[in-house]
N, CA, C, O and CB atoms as a CASP TS submission, in Angstrom:
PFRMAT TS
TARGET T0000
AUTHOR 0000-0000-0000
METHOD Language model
MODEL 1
PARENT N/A
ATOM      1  N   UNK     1      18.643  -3.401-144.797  1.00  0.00           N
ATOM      2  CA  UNK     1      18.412  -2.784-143.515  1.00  0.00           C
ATOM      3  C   UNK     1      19.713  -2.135-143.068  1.00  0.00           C
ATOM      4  O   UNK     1      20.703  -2.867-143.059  1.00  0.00           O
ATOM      5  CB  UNK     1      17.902  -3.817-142.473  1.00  0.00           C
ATOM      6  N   UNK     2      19.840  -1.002-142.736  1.00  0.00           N
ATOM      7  CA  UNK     2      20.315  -0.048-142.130  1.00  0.00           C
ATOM      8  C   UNK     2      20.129   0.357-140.407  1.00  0.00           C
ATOM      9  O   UNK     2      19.127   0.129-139.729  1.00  0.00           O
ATOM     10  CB  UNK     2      19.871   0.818-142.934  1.00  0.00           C
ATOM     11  N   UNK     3      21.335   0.983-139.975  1.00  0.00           N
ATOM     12  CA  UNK     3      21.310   1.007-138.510  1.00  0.00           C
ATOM     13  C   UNK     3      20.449   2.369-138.366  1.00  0.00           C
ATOM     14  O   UNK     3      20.902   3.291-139.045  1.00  0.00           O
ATOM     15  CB  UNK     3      22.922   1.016-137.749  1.00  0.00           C
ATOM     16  N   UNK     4      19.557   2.600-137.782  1.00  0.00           N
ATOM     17  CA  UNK     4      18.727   4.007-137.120  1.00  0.00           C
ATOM     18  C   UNK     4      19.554   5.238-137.655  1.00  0.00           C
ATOM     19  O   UNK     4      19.154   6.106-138.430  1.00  0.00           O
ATOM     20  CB  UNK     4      18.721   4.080-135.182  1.00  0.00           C
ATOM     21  N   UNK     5      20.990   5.105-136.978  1.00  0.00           N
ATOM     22  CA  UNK     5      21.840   6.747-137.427  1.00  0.00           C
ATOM     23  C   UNK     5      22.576   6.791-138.298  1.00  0.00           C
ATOM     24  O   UNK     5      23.535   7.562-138.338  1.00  0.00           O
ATOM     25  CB  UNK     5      22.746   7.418-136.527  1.00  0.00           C
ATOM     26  N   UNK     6      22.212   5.794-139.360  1.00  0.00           N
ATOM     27  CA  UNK     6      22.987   5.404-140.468  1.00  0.00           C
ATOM     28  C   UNK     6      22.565   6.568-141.470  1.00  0.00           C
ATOM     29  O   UNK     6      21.367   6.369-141.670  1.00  0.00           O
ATOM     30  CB  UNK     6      22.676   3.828-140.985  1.00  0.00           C
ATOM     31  N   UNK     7      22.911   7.538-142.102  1.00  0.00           N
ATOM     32  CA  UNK     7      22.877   8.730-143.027  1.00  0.00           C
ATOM     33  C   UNK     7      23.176   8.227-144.679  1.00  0.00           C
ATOM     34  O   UNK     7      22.937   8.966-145.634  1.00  0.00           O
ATOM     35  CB  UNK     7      24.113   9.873-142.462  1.00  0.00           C
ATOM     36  N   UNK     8      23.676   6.995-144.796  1.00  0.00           N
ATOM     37  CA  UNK     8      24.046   7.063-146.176  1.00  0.00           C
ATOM     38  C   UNK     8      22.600   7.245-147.302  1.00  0.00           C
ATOM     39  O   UNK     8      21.383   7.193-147.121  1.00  0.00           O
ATOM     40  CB  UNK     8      24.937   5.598-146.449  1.00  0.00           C
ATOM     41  N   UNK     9      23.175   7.396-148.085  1.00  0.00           N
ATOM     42  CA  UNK     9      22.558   7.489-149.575  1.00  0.00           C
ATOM     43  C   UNK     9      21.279   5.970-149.701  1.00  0.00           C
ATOM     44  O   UNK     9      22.082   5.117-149.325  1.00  0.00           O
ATOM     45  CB  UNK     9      24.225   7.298-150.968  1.00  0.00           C
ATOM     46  N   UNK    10      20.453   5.461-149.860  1.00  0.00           N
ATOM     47  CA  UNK    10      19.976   4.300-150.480  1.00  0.00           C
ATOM     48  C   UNK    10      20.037   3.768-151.575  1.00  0.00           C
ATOM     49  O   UNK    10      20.481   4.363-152.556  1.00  0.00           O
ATOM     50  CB  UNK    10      19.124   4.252-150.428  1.00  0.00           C
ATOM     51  N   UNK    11      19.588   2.516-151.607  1.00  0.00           N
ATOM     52  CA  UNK    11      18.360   2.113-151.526  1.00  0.00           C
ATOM     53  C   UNK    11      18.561   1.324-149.752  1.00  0.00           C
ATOM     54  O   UNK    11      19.551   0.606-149.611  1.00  0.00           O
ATOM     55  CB  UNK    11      17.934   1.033-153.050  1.00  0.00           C
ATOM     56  N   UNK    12      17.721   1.488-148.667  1.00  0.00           N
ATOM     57  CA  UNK    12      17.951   1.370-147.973  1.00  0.00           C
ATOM     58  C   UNK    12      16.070   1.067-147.222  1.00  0.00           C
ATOM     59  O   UNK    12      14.999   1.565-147.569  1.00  0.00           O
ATOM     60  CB  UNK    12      19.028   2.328-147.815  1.00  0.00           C
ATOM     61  N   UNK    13      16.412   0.024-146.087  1.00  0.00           N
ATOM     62  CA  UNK    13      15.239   0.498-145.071  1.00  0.00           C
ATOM     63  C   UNK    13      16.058   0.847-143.661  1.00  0.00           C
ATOM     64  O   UNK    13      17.031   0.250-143.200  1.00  0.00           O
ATOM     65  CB  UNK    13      13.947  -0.869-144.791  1.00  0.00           C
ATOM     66  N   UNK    14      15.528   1.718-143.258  1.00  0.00           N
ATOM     67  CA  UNK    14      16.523   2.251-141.494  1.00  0.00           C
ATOM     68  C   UNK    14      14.918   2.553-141.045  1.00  0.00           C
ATOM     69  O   UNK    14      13.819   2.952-141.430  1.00  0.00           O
ATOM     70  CB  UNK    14      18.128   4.301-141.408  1.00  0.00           C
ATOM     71  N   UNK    15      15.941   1.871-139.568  1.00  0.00           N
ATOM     72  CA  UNK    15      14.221   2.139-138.344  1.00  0.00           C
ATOM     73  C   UNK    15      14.555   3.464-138.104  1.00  0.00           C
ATOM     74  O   UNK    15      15.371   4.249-138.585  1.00  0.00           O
ATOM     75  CB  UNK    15      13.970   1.097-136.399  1.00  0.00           C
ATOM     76  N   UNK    16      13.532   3.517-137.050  1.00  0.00           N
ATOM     77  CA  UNK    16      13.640   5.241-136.959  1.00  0.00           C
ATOM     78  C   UNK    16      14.300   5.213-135.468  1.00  0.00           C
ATOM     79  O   UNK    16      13.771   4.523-134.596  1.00  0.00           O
ATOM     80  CB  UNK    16      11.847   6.293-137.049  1.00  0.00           C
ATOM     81  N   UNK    17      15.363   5.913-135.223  1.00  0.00           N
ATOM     82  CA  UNK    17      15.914   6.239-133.847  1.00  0.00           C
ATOM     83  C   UNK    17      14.729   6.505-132.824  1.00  0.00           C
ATOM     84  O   UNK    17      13.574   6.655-133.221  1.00  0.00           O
ATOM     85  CB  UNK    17      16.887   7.559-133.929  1.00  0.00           C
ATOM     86  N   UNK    18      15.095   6.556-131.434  1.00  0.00           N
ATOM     87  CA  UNK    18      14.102   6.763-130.336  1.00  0.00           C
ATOM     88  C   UNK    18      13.559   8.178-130.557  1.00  0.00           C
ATOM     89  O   UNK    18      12.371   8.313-130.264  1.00  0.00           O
ATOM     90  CB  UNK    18      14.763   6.592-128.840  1.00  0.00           C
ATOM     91  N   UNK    19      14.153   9.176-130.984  1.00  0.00           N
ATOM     92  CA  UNK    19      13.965  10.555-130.756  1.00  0.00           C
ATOM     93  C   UNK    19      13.183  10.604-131.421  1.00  0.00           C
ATOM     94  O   UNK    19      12.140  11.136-131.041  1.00  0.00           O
ATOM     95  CB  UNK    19      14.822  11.488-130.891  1.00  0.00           C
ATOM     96  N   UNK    20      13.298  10.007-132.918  1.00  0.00           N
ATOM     97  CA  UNK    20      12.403  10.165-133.956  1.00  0.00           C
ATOM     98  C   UNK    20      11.046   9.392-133.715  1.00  0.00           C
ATOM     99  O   UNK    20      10.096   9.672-134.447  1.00  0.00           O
ATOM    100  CB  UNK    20      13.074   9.725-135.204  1.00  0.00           C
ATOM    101  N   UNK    21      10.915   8.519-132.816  1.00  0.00           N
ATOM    102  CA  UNK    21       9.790   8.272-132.604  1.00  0.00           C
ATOM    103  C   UNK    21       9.169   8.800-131.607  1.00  0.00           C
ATOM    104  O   UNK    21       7.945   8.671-131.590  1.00  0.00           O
ATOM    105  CB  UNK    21       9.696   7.269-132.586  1.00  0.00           C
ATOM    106  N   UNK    22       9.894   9.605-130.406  1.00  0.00           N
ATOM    107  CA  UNK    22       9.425  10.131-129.828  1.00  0.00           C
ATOM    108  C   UNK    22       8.747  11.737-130.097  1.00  0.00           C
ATOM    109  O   UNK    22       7.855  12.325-129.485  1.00  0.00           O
ATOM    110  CB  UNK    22      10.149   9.863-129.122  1.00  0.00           C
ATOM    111  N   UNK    23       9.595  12.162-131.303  1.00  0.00           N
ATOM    112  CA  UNK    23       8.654  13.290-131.449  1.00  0.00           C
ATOM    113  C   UNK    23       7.114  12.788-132.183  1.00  0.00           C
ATOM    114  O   UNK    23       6.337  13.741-132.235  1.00  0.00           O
ATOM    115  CB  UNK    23       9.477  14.474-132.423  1.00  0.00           C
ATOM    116  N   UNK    24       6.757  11.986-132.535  1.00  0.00           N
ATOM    117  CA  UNK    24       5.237  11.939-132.620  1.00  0.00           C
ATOM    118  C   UNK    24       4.675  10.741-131.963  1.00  0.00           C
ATOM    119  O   UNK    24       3.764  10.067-132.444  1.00  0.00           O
ATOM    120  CB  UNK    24       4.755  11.950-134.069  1.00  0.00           C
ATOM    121  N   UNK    25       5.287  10.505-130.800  1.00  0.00           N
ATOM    122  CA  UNK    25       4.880   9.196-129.710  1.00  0.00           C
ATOM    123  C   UNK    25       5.501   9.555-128.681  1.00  0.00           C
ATOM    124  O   UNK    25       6.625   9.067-128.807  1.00  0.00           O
ATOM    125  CB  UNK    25       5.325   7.620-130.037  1.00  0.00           C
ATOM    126  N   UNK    26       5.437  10.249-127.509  1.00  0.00           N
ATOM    127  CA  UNK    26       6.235  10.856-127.180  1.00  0.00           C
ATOM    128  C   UNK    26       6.352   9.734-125.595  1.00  0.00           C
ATOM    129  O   UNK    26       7.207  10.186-124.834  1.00  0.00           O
ATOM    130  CB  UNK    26       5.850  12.521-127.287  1.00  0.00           C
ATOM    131  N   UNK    27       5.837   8.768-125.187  1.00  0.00           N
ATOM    132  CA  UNK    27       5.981   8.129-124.843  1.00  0.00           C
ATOM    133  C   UNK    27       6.887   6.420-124.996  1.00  0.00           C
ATOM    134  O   UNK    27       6.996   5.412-124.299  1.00  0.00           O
ATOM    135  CB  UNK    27       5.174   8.496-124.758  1.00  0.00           C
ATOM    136  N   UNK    28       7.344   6.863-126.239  1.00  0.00           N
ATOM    137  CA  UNK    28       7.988   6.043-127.271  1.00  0.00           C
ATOM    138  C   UNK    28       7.531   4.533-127.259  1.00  0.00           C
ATOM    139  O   UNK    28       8.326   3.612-127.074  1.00  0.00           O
ATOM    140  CB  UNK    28       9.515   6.123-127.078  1.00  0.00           C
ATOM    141  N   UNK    29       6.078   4.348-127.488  1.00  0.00           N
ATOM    142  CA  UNK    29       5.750   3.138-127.557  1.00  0.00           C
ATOM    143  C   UNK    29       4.961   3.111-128.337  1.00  0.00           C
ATOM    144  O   UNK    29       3.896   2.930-127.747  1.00  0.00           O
ATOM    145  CB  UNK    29       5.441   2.583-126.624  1.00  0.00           C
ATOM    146  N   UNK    30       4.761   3.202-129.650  1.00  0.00           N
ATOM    147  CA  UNK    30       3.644   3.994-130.954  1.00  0.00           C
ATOM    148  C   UNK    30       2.725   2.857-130.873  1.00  0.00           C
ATOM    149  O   UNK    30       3.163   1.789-130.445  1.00  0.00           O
ATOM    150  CB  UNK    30       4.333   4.308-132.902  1.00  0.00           C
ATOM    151  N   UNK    31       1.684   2.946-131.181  1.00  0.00           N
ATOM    152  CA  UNK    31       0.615   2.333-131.690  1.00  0.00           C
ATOM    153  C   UNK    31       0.062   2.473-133.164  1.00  0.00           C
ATOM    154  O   UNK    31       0.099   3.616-133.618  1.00  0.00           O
ATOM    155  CB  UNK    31      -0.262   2.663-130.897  1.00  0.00           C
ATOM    156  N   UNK    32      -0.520   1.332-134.097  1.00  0.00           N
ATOM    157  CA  UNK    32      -0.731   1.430-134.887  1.00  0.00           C
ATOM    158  C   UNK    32      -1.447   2.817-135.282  1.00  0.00           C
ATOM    159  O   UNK    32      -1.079   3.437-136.280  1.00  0.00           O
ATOM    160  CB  UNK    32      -1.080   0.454-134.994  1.00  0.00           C
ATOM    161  N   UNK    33      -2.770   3.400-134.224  1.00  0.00           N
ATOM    162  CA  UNK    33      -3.045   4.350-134.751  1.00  0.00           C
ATOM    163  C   UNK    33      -2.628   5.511-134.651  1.00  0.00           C
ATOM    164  O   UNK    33      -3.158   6.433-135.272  1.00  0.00           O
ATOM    165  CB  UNK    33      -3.838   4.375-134.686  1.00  0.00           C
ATOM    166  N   UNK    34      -1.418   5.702-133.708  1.00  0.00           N
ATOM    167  CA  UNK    34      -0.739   6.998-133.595  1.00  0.00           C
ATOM    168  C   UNK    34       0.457   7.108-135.019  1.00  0.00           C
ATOM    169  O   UNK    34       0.859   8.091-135.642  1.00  0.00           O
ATOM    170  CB  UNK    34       0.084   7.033-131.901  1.00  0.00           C
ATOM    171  N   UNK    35       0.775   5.581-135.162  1.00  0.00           N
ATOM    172  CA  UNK    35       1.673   5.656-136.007  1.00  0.00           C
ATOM    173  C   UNK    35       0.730   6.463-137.736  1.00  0.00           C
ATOM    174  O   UNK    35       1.257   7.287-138.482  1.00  0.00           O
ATOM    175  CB  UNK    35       2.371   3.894-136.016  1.00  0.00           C
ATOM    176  N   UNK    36      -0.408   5.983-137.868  1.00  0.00           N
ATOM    177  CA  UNK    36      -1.281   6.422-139.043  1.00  0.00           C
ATOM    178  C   UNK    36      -1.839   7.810-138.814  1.00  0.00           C
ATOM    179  O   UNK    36      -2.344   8.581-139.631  1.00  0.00           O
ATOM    180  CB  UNK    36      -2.485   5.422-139.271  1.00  0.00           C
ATOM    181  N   UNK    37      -1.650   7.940-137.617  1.00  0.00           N
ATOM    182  CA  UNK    37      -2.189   9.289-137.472  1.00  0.00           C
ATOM    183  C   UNK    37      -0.558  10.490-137.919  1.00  0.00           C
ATOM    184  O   UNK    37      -0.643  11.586-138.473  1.00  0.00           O
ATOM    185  CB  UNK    37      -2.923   9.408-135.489  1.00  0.00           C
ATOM    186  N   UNK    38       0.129  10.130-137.675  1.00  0.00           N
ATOM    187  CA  UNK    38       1.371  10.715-138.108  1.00  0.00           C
ATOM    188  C   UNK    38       1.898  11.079-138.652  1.00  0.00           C
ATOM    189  O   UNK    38       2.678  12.031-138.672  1.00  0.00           O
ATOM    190  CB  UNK    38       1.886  10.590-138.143  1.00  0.00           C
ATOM    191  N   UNK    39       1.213   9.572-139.915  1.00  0.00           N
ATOM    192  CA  UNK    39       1.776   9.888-141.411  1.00  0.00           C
ATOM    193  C   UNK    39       0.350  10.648-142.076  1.00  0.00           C
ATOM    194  O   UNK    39       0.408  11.234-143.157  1.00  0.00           O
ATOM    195  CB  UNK    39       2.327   8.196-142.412  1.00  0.00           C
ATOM    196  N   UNK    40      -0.754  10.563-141.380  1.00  0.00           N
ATOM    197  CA  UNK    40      -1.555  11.497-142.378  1.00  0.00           C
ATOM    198  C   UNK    40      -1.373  13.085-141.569  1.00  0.00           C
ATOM    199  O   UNK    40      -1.755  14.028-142.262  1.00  0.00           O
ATOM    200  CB  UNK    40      -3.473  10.897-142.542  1.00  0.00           C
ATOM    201  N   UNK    41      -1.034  13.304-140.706  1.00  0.00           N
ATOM    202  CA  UNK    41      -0.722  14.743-140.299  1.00  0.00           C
ATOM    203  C   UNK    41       0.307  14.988-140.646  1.00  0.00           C
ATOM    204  O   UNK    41       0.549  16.156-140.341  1.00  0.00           O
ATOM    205  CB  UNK    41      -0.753  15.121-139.063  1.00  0.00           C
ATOM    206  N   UNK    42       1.323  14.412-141.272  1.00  0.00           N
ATOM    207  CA  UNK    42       2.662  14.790-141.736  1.00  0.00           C
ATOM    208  C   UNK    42       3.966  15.138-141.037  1.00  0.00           C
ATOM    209  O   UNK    42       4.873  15.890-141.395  1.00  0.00           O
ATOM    210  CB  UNK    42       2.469  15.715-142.361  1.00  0.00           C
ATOM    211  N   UNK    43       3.781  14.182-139.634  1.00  0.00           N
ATOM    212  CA  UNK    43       4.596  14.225-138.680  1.00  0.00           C
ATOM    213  C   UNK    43       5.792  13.241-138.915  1.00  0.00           C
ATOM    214  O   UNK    43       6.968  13.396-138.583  1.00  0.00           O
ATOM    215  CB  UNK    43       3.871  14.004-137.514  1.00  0.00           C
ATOM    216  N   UNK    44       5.195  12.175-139.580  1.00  0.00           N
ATOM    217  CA  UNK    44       6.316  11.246-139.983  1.00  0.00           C
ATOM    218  C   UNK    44       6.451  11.675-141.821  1.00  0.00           C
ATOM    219  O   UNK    44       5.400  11.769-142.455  1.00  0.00           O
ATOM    220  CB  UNK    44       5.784   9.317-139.571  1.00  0.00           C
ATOM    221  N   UNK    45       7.407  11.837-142.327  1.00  0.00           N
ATOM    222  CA  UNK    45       7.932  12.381-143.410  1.00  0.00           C
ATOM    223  C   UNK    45       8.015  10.934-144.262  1.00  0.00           C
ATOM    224  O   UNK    45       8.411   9.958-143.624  1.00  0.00           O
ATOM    225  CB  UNK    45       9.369  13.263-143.095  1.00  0.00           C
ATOM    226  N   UNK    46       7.683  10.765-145.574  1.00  0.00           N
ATOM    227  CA  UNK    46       7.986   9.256-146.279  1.00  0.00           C
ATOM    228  C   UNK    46       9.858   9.533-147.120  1.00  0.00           C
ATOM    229  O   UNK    46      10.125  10.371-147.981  1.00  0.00           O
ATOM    230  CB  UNK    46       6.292   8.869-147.920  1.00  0.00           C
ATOM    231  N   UNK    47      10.754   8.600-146.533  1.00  0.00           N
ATOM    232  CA  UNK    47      12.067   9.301-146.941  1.00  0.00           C
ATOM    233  C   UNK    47      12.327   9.264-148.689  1.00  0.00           C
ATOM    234  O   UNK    47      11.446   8.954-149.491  1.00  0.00           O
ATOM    235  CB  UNK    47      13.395   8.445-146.094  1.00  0.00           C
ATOM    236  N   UNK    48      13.187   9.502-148.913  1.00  0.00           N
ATOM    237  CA  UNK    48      13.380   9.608-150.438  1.00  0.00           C
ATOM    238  C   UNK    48      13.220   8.163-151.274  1.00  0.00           C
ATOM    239  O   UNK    48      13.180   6.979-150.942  1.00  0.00           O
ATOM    240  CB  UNK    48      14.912  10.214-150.700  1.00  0.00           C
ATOM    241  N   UNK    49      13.172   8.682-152.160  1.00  0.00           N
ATOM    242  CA  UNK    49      13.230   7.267-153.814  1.00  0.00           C
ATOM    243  C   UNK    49      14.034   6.533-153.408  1.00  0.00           C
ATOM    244  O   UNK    49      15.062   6.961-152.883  1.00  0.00           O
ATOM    245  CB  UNK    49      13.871   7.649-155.612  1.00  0.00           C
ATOM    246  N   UNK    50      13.756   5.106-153.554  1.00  0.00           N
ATOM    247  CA  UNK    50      14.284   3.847-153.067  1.00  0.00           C
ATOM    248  C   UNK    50      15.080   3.414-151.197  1.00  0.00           C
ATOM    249  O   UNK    50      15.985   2.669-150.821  1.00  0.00           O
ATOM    250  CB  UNK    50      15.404   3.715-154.253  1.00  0.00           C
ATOM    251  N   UNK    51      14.198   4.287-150.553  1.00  0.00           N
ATOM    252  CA  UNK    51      14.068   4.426-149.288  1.00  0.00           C
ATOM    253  C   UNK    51      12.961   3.913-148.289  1.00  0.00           C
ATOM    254  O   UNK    51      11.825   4.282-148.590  1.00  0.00           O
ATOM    255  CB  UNK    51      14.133   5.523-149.238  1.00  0.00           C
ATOM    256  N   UNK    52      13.038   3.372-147.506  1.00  0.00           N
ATOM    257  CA  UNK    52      12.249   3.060-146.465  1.00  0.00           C
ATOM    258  C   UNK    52      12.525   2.970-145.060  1.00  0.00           C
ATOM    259  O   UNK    52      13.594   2.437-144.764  1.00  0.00           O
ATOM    260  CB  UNK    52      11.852   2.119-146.725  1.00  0.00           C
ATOM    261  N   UNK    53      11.635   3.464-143.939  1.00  0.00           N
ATOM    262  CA  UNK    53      11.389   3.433-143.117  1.00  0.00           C
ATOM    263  C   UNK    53      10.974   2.538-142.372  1.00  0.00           C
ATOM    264  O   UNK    53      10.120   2.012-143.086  1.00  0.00           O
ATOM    265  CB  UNK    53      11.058   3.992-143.174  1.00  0.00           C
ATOM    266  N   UNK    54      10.981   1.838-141.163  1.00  0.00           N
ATOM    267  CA  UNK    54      10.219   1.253-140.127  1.00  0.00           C
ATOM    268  C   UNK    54      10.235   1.465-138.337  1.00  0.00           C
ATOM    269  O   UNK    54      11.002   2.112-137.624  1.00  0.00           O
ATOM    270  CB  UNK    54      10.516   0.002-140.419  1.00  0.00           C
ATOM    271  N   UNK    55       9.159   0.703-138.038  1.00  0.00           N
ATOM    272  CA  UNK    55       9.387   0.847-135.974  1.00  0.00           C
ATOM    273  C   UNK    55       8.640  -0.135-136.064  1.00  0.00           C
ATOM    274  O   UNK    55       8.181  -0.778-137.009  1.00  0.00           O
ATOM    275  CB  UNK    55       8.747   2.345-134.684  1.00  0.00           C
ATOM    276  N   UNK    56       8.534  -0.208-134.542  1.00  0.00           N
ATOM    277  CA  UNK    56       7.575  -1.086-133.824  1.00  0.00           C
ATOM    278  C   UNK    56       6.840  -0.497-133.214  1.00  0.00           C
ATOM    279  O   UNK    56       7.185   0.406-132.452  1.00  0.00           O
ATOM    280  CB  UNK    56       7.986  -1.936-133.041  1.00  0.00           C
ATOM    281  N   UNK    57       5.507  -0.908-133.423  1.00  0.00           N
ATOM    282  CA  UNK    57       4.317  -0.696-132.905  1.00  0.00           C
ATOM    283  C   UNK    57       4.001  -1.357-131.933  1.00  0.00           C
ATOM    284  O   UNK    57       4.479  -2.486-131.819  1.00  0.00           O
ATOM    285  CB  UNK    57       3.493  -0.796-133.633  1.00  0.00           C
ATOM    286  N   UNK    58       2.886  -0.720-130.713  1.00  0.00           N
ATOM    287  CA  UNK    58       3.155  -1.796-129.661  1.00  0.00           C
ATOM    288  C   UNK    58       1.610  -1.576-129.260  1.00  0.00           C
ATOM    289  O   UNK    58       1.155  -0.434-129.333  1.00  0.00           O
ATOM    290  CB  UNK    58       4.531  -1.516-128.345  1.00  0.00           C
ATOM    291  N   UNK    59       0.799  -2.633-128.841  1.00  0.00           N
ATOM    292  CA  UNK    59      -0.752  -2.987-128.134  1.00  0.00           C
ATOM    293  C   UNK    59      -0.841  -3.349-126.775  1.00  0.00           C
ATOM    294  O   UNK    59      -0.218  -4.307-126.318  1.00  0.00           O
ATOM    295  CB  UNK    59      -1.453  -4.184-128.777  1.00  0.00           C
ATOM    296  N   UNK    60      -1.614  -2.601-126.081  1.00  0.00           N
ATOM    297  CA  UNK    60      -1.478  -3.189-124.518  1.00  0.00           C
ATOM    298  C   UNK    60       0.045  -2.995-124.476  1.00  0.00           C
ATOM    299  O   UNK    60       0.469  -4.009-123.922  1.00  0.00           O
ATOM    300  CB  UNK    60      -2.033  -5.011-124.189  1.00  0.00           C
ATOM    301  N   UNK    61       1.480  -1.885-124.908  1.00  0.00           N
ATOM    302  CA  UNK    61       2.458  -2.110-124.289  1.00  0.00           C
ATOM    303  C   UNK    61       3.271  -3.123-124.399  1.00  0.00           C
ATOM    304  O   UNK    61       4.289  -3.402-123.766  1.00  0.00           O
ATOM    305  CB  UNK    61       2.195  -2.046-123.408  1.00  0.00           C
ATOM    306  N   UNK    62       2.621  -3.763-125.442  1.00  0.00           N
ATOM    307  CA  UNK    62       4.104  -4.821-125.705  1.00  0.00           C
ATOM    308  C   UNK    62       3.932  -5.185-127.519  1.00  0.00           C
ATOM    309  O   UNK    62       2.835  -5.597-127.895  1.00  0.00           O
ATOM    310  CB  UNK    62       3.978  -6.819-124.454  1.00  0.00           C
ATOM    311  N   UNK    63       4.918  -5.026-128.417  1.00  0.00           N
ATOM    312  CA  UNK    63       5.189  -5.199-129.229  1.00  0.00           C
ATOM    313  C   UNK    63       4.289  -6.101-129.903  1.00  0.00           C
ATOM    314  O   UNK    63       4.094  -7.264-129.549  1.00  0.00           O
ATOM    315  CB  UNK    63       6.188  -5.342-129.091  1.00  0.00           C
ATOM    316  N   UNK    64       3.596  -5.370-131.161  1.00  0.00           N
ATOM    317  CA  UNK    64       2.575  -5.898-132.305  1.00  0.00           C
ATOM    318  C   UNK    64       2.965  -6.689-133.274  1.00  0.00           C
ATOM    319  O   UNK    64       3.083  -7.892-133.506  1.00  0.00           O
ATOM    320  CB  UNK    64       2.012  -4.934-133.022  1.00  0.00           C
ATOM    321  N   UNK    65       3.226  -5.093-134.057  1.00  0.00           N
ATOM    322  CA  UNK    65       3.554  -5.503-135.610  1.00  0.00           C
ATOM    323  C   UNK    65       4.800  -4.007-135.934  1.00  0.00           C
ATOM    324  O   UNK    65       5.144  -3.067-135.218  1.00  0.00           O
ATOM    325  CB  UNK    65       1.636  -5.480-136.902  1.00  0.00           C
ATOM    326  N   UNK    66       5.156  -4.405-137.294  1.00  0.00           N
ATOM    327  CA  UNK    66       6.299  -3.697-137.471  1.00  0.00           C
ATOM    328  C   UNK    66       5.296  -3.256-138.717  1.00  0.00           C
ATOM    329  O   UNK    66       4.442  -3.759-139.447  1.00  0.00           O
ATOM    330  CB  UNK    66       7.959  -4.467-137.605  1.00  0.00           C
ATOM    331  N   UNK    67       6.198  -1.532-138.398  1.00  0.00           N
ATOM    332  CA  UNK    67       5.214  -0.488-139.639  1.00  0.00           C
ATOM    333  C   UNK    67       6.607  -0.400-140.478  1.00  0.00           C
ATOM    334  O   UNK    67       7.743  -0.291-140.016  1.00  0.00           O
ATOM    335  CB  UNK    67       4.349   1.545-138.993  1.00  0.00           C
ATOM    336  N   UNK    68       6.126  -0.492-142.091  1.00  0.00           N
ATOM    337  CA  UNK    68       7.071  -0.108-143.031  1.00  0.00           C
ATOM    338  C   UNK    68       6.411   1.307-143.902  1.00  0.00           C
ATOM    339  O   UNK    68       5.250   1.506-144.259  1.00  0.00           O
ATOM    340  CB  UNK    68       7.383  -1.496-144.022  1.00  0.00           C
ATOM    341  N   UNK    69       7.463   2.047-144.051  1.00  0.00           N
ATOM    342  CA  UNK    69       6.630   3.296-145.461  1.00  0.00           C
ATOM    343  C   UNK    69       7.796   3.764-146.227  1.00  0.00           C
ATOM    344  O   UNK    69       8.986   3.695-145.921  1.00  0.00           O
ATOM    345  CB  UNK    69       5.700   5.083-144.773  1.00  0.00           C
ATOM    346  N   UNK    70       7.278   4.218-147.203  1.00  0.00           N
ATOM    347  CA  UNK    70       8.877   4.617-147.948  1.00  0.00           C
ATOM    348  C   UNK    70       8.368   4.493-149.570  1.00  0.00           C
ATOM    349  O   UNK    70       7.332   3.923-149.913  1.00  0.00           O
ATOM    350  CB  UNK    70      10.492   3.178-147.498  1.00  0.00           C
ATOM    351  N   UNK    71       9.423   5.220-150.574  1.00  0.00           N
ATOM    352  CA  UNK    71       9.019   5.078-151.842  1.00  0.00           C
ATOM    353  C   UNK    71      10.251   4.076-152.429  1.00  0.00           C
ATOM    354  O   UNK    71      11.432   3.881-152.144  1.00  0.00           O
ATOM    355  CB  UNK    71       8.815   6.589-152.582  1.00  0.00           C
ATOM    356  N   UNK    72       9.342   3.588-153.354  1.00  0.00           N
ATOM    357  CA  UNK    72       9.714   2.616-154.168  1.00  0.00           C
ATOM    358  C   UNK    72      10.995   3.225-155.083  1.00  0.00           C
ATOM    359  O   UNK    72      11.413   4.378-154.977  1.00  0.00           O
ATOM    360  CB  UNK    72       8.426   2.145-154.993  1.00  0.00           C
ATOM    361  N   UNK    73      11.500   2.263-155.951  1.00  0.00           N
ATOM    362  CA  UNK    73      12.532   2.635-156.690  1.00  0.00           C
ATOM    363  C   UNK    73      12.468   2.230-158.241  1.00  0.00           C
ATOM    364  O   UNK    73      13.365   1.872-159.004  1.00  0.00           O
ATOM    365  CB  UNK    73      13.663   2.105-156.042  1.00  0.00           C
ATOM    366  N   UNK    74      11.226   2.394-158.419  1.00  0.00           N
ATOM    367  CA  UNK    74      10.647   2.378-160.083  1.00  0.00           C
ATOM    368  C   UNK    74      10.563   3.738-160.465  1.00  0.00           C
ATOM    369  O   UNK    74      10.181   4.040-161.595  1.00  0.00           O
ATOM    370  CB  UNK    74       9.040   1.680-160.363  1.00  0.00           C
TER
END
């Protein structure tokens, strides 16, 4: 795990900064299905080979579950 504005190289997981979740949650409190809706409209990008992503998802406004995506390093 990596800090949000952390830029290095991977193998890495980094959450996604506020901005970055606010451009496709723009209320910055994602929900599972905004978060799926995101990655199939191609708003959230899957980062490079041996990279991953995460946030928090939130129900009723308060924190769910944590979304991971990203490619493997096989």
């Amino acid at each position: 795990m990596i800090e949000a504005a952390d830029t290095d190289d991977g193998p890495f997981m980094r959450p996604l900064t506020d901005d970055e979740v606010r451009a496709w949650a723009p209320h910055g409190r994602p929900t599972y299905e905004e978060w799926d809706a995101a990655l199939d409209s191609e708003l959230l990008d899957f980062p490079g080979r041996a990279r991953g992503n995460c946030t928090v998802l939130y129900r009723d406004g308060r924190p769910a579950q944590i979304a991971y995506w990203g490619v493997t390093a096989d």
